[in-house]
N, C-alpha and C positions, 0 to 999 in steps of 0.2 A: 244708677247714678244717684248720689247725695242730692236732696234738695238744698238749693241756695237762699238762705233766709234773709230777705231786708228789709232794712226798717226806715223812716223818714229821714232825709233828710234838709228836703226843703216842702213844709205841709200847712195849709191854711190858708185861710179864707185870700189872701194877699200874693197868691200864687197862683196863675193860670195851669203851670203846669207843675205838679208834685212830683217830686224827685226822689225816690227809695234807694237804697246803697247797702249793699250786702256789707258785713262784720267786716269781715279780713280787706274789702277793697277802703271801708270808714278809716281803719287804722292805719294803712296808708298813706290816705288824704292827710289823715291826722300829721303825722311823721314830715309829708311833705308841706304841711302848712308852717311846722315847727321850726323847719329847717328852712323852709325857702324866704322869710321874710317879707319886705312889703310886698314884691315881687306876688307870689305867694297867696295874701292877703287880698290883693287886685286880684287875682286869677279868681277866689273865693266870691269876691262881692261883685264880678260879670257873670259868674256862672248861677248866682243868687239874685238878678238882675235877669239872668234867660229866663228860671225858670216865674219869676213875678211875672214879666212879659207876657210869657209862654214860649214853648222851645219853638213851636213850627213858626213861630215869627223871625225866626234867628236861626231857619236850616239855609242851608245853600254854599257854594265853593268858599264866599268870600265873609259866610258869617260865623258863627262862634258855634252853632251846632253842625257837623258835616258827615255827611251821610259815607260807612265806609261799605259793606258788604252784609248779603242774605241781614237787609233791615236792619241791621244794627249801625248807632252813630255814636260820634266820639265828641265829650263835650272840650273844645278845647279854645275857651277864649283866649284873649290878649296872644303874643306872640313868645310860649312859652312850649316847651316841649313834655308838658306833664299832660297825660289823657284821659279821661275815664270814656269808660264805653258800655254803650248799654241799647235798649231799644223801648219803643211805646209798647206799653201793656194790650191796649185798646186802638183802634183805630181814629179817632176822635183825639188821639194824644192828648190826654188830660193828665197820664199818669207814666214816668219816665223809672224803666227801671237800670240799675246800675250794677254789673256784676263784674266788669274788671277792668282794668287800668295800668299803663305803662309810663314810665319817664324814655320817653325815644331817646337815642342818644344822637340824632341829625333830624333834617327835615321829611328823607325817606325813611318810606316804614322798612324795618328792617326784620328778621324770622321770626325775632321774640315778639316785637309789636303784632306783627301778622295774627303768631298763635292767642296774644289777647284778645283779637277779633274774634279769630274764628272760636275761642272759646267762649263767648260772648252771641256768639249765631247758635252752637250747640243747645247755649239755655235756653235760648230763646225759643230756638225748633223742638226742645225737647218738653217745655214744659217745665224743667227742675228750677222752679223758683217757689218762694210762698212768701206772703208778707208778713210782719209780723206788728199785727194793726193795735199792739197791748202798750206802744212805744208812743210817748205824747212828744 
C-alpha cells in the first residue's frame, strides 16, 4: 500500500489540536467549500474553532467531533452532511490526521460512507501515512 501524504491544515501556536489532510481529501474540501457557500464557510470556521479549542474538547454523540469505528472520527460540525474522517496520531490528541471524506447523501451512513471509514481505520492500522512537515 501507497503511503498517504499530509500536510497542514490547521497548524500553530493558536491550535490545541493540528489538523493534517491528505492532497486528494484538501482538494475536496477545496471543491466543497467552492460550491457550498456560506453554508460551507460556517462548516470551515467550526471545524477551525474544534481544532483552536482542541478536538477531544468537542468529541461525543452531541458534538462536532464523533467517534465512528476501530479509532477513527468524523469531523462533522453544524448540521451539514459533508464528513471528513480521520484519527489521533498520538494518544495525547494533539495531532489529527485526515485521510478521507464523504458528502452522505441522508443522515444514515450508507456502503460508500461506511467504505470511507473503514478506509480510514486501514491507514490508520496500517501505518501508510507520512507528513509532509516541508508545508508552512
Amino acid at each position: 500500500m501507497q503511503k498517504v501524504t499530509v500536510k497542514p491544515l490547521f497548524r500553530g501556536a493558536e491550535y490545541k489540536t493540528t489538523v493534517w489532510i491528505a492532497e486528494d481529501v484538501a482538494e475536496l474540501l477545496e471543491l466543497y467549500l467552492d460550491e457550498g457557500g456560506k453554508e460551507a464557510l460556517r462548516w470551515l470556521d467550526k471545524a477551525e474553532y474544534y481544532a483552536k479549542a482542541g478536538f477531544a474538547r468537542h468529541e461525543g454523540p452531541k458534538g462536532g467531533i464523533r467517534s465512528k469505528w476501530g479509532q477513527v472520527y468524523a469531523i462533522q460540525p453544524w448540521a451539514t452532511l459533508f464528513r471528513l474522517y480521520g484519527f489521533y496520531e498520538q494518544p495525547q490528541k494533539r495531532d489529527f490526521i485526515v485521510v478521507s471524506t464523504t458528502m452522505k447523501k441522508g443522515q444514515k451512513m450508507r456502503d460508500h460512507d461506511k467504505r470511507e471509514v473503514d478506509y480510514a481505520v486501514l491507514i490508520r492500522e496500517s501505518g501508510a501515512w507520512e507528513k509532509d512537515e516541508t508545508v508552512t
